[in-house]
Structures are given as structure tokens and as C-alpha cells.
N, CA and C of each residue as an Amber inpcrd file, in Angstrom:
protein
   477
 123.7900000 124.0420000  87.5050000 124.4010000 123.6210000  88.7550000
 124.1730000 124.7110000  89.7970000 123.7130000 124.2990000  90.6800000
 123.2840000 125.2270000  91.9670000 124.6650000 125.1980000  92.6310000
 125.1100000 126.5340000  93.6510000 126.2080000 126.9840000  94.1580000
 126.7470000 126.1020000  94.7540000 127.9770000 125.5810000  95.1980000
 128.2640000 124.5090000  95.9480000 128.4000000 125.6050000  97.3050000
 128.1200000 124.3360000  98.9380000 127.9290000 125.0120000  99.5560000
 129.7250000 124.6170000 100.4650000 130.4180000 125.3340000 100.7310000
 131.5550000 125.0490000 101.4640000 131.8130000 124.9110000 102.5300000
 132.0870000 123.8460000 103.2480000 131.8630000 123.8570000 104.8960000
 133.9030000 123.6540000 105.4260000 134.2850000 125.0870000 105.3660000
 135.5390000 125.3900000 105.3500000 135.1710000 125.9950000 107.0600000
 136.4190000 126.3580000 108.1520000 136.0050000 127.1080000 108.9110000
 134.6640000 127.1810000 109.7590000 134.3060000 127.9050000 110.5170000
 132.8900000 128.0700000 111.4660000 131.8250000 127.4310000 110.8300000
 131.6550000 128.6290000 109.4610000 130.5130000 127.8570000 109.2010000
 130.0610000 128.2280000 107.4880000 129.1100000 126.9190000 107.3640000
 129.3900000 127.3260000 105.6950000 128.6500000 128.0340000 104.8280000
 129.3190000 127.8890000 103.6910000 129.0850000 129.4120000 103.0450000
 128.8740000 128.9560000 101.7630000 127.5920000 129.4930000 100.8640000
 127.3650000 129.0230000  99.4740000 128.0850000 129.8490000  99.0930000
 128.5050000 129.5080000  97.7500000 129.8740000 130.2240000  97.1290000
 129.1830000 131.3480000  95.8740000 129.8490000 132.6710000  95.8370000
 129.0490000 133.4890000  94.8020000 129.6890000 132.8710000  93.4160000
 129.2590000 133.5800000  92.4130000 129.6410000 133.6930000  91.0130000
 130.5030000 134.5520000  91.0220000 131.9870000 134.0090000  90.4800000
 133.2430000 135.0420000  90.6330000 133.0500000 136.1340000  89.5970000
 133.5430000 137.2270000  89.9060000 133.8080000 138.3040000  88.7070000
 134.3990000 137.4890000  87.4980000 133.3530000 138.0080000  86.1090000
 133.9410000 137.5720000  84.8020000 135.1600000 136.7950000  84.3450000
 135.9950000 137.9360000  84.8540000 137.4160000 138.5830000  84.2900000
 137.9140000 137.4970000  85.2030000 137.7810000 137.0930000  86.3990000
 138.5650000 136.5090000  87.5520000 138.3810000 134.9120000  87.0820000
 137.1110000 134.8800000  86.4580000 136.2690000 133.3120000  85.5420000
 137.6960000 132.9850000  84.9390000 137.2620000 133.7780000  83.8070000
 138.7090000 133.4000000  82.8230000 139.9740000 133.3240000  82.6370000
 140.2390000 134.2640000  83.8620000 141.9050000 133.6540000  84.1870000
 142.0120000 132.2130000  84.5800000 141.0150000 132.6220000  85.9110000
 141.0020000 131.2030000  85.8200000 141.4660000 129.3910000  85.5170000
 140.0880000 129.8020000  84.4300000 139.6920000 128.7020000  83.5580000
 141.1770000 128.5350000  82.5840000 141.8060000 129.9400000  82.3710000
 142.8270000 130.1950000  81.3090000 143.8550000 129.9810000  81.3510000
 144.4460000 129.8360000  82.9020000 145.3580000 130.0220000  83.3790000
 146.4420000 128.2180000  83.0790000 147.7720000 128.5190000  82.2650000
 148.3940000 126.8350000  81.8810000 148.0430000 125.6930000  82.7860000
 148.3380000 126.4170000  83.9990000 148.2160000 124.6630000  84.6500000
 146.8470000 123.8520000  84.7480000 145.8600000 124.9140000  85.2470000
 144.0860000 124.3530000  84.5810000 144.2100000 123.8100000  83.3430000
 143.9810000 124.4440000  81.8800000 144.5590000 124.4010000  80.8080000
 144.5250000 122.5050000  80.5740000 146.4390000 122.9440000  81.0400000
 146.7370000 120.9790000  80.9880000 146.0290000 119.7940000  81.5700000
 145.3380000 120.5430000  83.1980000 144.5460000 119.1520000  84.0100000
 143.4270000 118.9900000  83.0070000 142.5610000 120.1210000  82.6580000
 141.3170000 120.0710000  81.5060000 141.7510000 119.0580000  80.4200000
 143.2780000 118.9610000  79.8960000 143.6100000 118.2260000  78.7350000
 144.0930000 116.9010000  78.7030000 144.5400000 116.7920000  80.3580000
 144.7660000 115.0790000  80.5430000 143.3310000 114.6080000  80.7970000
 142.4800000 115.3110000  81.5150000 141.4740000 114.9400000  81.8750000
 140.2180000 114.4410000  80.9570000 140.1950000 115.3290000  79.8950000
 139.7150000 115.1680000  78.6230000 140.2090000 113.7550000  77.8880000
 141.4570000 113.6810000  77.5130000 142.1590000 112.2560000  77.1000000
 142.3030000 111.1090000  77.7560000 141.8390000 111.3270000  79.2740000
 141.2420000 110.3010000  80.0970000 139.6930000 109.9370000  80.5470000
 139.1380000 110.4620000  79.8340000 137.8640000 110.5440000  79.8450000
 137.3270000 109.0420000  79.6420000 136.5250000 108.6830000  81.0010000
 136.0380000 106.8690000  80.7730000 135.2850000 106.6020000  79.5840000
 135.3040000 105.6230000  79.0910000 134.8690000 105.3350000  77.5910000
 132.8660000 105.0890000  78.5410000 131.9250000 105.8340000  77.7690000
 130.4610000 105.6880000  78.2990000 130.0300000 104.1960000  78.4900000
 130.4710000 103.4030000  77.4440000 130.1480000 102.0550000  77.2400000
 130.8690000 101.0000000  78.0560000 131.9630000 101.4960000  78.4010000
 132.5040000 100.4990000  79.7500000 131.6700000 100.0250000  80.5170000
 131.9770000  98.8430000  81.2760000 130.8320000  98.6050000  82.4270000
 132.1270000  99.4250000  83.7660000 130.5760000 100.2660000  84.7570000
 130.9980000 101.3050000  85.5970000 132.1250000 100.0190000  86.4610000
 132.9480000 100.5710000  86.8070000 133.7580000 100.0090000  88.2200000
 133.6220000 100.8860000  89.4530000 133.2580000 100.4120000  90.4500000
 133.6410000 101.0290000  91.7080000 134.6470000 102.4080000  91.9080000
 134.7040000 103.5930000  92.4920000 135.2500000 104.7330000  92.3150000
 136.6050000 104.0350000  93.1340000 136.5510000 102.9720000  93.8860000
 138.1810000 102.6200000  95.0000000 138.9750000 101.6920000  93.8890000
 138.3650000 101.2310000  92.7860000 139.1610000 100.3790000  92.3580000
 139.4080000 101.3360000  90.4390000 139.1390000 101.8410000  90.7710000
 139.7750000 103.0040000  89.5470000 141.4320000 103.5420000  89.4620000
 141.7400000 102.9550000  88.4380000 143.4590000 103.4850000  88.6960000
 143.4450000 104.8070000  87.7430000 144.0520000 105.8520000  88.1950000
 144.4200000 107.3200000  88.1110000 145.6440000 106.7880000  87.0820000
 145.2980000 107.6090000  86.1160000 146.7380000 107.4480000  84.9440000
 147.4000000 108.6130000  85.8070000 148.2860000 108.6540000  85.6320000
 150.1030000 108.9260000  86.0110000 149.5610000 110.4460000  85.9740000
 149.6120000 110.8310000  84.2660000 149.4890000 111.8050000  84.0770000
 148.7660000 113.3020000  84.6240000 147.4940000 111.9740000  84.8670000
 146.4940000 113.0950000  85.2500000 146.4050000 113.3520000  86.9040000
 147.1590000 112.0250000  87.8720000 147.6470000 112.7810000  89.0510000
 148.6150000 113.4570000  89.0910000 149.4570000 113.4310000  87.7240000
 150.5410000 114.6310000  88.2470000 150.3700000 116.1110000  87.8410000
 148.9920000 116.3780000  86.9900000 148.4960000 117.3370000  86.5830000
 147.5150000 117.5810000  88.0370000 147.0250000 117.0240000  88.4420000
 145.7020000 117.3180000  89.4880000 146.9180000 117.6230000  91.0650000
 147.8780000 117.1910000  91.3040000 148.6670000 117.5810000  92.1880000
 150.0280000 118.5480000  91.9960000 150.0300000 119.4480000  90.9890000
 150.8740000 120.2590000  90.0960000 150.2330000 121.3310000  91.2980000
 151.2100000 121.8190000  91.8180000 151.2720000 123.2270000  93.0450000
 150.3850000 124.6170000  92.5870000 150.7370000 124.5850000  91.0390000
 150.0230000 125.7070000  90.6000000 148.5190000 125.7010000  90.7570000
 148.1800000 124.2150000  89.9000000 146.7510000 124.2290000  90.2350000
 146.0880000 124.1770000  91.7360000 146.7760000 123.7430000  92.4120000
 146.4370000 124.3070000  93.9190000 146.1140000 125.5110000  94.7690000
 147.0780000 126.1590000  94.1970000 146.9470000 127.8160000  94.1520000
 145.8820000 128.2510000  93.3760000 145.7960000 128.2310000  92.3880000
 144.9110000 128.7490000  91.4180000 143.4440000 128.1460000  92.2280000
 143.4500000 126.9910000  92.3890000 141.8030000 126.7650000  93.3450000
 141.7140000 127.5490000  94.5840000 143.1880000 127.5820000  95.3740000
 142.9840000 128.8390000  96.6240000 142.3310000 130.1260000  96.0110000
 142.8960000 130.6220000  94.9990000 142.2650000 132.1230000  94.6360000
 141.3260000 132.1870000  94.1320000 140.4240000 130.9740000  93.3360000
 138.9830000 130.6450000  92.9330000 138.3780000 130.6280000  94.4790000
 138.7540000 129.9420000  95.3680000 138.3460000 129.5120000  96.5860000
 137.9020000 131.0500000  97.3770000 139.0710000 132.2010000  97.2960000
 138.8580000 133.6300000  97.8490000 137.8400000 134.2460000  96.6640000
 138.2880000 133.9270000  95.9700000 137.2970000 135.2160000  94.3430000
 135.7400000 134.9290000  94.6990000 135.3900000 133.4250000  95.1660000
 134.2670000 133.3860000  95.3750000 133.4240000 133.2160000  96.7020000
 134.4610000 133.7130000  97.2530000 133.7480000 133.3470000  98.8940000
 132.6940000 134.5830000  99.1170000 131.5080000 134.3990000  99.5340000
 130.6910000 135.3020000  99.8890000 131.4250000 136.5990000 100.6560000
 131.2100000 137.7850000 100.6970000 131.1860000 138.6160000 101.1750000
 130.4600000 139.2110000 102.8110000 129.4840000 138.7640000 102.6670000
 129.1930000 138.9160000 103.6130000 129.2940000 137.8360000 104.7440000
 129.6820000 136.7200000 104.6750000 130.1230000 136.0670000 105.3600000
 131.6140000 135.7650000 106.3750000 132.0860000 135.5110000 107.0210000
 133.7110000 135.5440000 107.8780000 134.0300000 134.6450000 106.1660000
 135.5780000 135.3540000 106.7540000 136.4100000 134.1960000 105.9380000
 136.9930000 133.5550000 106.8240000 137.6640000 132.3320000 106.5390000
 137.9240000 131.1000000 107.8010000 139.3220000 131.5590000 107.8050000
 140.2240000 132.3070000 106.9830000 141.3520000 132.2270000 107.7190000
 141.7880000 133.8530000 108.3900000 142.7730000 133.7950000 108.9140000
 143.2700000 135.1740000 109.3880000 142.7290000 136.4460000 109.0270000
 142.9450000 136.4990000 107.8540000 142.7310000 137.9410000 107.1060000
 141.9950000 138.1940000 106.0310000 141.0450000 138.2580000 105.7680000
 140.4340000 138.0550000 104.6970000 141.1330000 139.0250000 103.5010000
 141.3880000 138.0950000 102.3250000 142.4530000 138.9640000 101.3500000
 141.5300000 139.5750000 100.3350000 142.6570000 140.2190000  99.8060000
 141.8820000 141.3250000  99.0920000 141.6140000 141.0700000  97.5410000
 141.1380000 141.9710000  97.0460000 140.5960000 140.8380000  95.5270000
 141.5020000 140.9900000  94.7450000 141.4540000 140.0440000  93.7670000
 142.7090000 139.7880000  92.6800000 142.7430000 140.8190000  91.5230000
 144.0810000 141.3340000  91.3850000 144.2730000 142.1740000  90.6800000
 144.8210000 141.4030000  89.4190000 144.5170000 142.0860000  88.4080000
 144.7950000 141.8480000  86.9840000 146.4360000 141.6030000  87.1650000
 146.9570000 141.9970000  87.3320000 148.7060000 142.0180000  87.6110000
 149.3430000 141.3390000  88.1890000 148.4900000 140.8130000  89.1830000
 149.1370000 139.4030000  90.1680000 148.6720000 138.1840000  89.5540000
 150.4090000 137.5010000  89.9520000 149.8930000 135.9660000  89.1360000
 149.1930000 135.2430000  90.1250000 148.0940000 134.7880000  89.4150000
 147.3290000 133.8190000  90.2110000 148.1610000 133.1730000  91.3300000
 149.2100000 132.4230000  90.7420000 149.7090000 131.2140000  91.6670000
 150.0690000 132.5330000  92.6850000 150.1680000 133.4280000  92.8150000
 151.4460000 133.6640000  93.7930000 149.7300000 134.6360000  94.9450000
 148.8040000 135.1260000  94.2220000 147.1940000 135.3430000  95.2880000
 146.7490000 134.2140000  95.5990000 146.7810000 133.1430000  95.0510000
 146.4250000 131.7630000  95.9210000 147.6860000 131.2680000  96.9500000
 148.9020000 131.4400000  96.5000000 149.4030000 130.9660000  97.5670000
 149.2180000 132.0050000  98.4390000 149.2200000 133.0000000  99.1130000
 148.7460000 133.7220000  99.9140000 147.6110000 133.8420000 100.6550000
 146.7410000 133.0790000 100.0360000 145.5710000 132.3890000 100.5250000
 145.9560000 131.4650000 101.0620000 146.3990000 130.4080000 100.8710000
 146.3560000 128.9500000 101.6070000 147.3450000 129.0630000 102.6230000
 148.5090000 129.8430000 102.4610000 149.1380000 130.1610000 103.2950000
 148.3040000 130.5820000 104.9500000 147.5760000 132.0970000 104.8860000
 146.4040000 132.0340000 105.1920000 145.1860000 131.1400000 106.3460000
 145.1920000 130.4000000 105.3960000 144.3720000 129.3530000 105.9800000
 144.5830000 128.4950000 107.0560000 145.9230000 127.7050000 106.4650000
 146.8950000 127.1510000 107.2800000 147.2950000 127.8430000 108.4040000
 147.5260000 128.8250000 108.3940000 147.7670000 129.6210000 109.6020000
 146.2630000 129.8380000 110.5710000 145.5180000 130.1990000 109.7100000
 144.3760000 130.0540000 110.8960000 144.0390000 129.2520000 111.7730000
 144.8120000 127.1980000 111.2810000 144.4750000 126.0720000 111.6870000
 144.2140000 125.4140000 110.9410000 143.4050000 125.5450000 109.7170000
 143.0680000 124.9420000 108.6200000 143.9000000 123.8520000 108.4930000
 143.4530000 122.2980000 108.1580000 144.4240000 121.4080000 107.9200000
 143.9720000 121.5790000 106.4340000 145.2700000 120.8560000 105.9030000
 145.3070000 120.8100000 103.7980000 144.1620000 120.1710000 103.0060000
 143.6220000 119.2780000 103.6820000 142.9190000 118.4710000 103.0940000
 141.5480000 119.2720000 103.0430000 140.7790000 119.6270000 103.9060000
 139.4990000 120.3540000 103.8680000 140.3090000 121.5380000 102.9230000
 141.0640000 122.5730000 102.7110000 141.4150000 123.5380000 101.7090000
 141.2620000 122.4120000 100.1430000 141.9000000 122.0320000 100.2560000
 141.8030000 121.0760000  99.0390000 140.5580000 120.9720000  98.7170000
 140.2460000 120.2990000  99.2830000 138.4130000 119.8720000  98.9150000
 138.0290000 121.0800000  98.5740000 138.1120000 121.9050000  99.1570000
 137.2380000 123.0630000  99.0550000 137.4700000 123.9690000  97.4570000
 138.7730000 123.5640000  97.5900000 139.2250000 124.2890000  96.2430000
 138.8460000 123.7540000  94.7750000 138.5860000 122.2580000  95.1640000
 138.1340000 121.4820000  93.9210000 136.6670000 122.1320000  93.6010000
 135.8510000 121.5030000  94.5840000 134.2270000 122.0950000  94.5430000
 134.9020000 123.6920000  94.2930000 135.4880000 124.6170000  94.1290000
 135.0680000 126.2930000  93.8160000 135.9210000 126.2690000  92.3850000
 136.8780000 125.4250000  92.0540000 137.1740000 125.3030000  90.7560000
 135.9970000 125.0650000  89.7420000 135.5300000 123.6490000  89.7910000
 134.3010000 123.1490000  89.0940000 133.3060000 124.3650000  89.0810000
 132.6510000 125.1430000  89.9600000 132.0120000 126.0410000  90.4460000
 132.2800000 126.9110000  89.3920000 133.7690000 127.8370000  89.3900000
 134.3740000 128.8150000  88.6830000 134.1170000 128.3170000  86.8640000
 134.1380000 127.1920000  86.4740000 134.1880000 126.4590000  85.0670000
 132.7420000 126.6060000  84.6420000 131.9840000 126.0980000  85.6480000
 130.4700000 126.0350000  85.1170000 129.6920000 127.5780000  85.4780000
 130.7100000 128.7740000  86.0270000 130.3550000 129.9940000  85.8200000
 130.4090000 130.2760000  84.2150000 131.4280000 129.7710000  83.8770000
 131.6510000 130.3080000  82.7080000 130.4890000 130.2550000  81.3360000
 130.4650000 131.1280000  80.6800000 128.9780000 131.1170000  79.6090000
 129.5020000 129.6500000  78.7580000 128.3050000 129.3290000  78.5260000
 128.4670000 128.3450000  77.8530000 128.6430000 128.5630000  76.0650000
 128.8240000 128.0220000  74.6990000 129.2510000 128.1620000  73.9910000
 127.3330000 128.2980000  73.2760000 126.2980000 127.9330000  73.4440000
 124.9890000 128.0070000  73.3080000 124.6970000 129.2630000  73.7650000
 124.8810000 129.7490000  74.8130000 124.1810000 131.4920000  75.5660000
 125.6120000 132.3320000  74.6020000 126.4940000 132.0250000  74.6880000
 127.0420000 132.6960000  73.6700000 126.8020000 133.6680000  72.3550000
 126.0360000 132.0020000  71.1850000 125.7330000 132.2350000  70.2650000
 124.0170000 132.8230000  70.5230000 123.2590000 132.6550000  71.2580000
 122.6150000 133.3690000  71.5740000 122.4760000 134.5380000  71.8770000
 123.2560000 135.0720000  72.6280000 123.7290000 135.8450000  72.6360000
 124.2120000 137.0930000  71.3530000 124.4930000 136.4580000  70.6170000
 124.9910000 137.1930000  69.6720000 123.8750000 137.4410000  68.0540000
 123.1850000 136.5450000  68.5910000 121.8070000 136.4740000  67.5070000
 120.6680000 137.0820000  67.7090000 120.7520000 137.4400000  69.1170000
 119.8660000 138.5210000  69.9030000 119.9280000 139.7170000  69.1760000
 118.9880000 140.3350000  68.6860000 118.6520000 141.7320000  67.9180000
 117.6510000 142.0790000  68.3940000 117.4110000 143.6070000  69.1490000
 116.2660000 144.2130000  69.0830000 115.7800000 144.5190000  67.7900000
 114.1030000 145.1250000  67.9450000 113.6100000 145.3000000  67.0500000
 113.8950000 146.8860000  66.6580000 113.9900000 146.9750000  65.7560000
 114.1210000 148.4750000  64.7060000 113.0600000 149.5820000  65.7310000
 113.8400000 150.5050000  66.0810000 112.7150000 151.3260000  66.6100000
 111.8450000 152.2770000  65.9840000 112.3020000 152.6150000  64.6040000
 111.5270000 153.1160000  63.7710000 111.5790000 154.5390000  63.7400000
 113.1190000 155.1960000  64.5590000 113.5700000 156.4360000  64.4890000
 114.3870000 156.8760000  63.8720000
């Protein structure tokens, strides 16, 4: 998957590959976690015949997991972890990077907070946060480069 490009603010900005460590909170963090697990158990059966995306009904569950405050936050601070650097950030202040010690929810809400204040209406943050979530997931190594990874041996140097 090539970078998604974000058209938040002035002007847009392909999104980097977040720091590791910032990946897996992330990805790790309960309220992701649960949307990954309704989402998974709602997963369309392949063999269905497709329906139209307007006439799709949302089980309960999984809008009340996909609109759960935390995960909102948590996409604001995916949304900052990966915003280019060298580019403006669209809101006020551009924040500072996430420390191991701060809970996610509470560096994303500080972000969107942020935003909103710059002018930002909710809905473009939203969007934006979905595309840098997905983004942040498919940073993550896959379970193949993994084991590759680990089967990788140089050769004997013969010293």
C-alpha cells in the first residue's frame, strides 16, 4: 500500500511511516484492539452477492466500536505520529511527539482539540484519521517478513 495522501488544512501531505514503537501502541492500544474484533466477526461472507455500500446495515456493535471516543483519539495521534515533518501542520501548534508515558487517548485528544481550533470541521479530522489508522496497521511488519526475518543467517565468516 502506497502512503495515503491527506488533504487536511492548506495543503496535502503524504503521510510518513510512524516510529515502530508509536506502530504498536497503536495497533495495541484496547479500543483499536475491540474495533479490529467486531470488525473481524463482521467480516462479509466472500460468497455473498456484493450489495451496494448505501444499502449495507452496520451491526450495532461495530458502530459503537468505530464511534467509541478513544478510538478517535487514538487516530488523532496516528494522524500527528505520521504527519510529514517537513510539511505545516493544519492546526495551531504543531504537537510534539508522543511520549511512551502519555496515554494515547489523552495526545490525540490534544490534537483534535488542536485542529478544531484552527477551524478544522470534525468530519475532514475524522476522515483523515481513518486513512492514517489503516496507514499505521499496514506499517506494521507483517507475520511473513517476520519469519523471514528471523531465518535470515549470514554466512560463517570463517574467523
Amino acid at each position: 500500500m502506497d502512503a495515503p495522501i491527506i488533504d487536511l488544512g492548506k495543503f496535502p501531505a503524504t503521510l510518513k511511516r510512524p516510529r515502530a514503537i508509536v506502530g504498536y501502541s497503536i495497533a495495541n492500544h484496547p479500543a483499536i484492539q475491540r474495533l479490529m474484533v467486531v470488525m473481524t466477526e463482521h467480516k462479509p461472507d466472500e460468497d455473498a452477492p456484493e450489495e451496494p455500500e448505501e444499502e449495507q446495515e452496520m451491526p450495532p456493535d461495530v458502530l459503537e466500536a468505530m464511534t467509541d471516543p478513544a478510538v478517535l483519539t487514538v487516530r488523532c495521534a496516528a494522524l500527528a505520529a505520521c504527519w510529514p515533518p517537513d510539511l505545516t501542520w493544519p492546526g495551531v501548534k504543531r504537537p510534539g511527539p508522543w511520549k511512551m508515558r502519555q496515554p494515547l487517548e489523552e495526545y490525540g485528544a490534544d490534537i483534535y482539540d488542536d485542529l478544531i481550533e484552527a477551524g478544522l470541521q470534525p468530519r475532514p479530522i475524522m476522515a483523515a484519521g481513518w486513512a492514517t489508522l489503516w496507514w499505521v496497521m499496514d506499517c506494521l511488519p507483517k507475520s511473513a517478513e517476520v519469519k523471514a526475518a528471523r531465518d535470515f543467517s549470514e554466512a560463517p565468516s570463517g574467523e
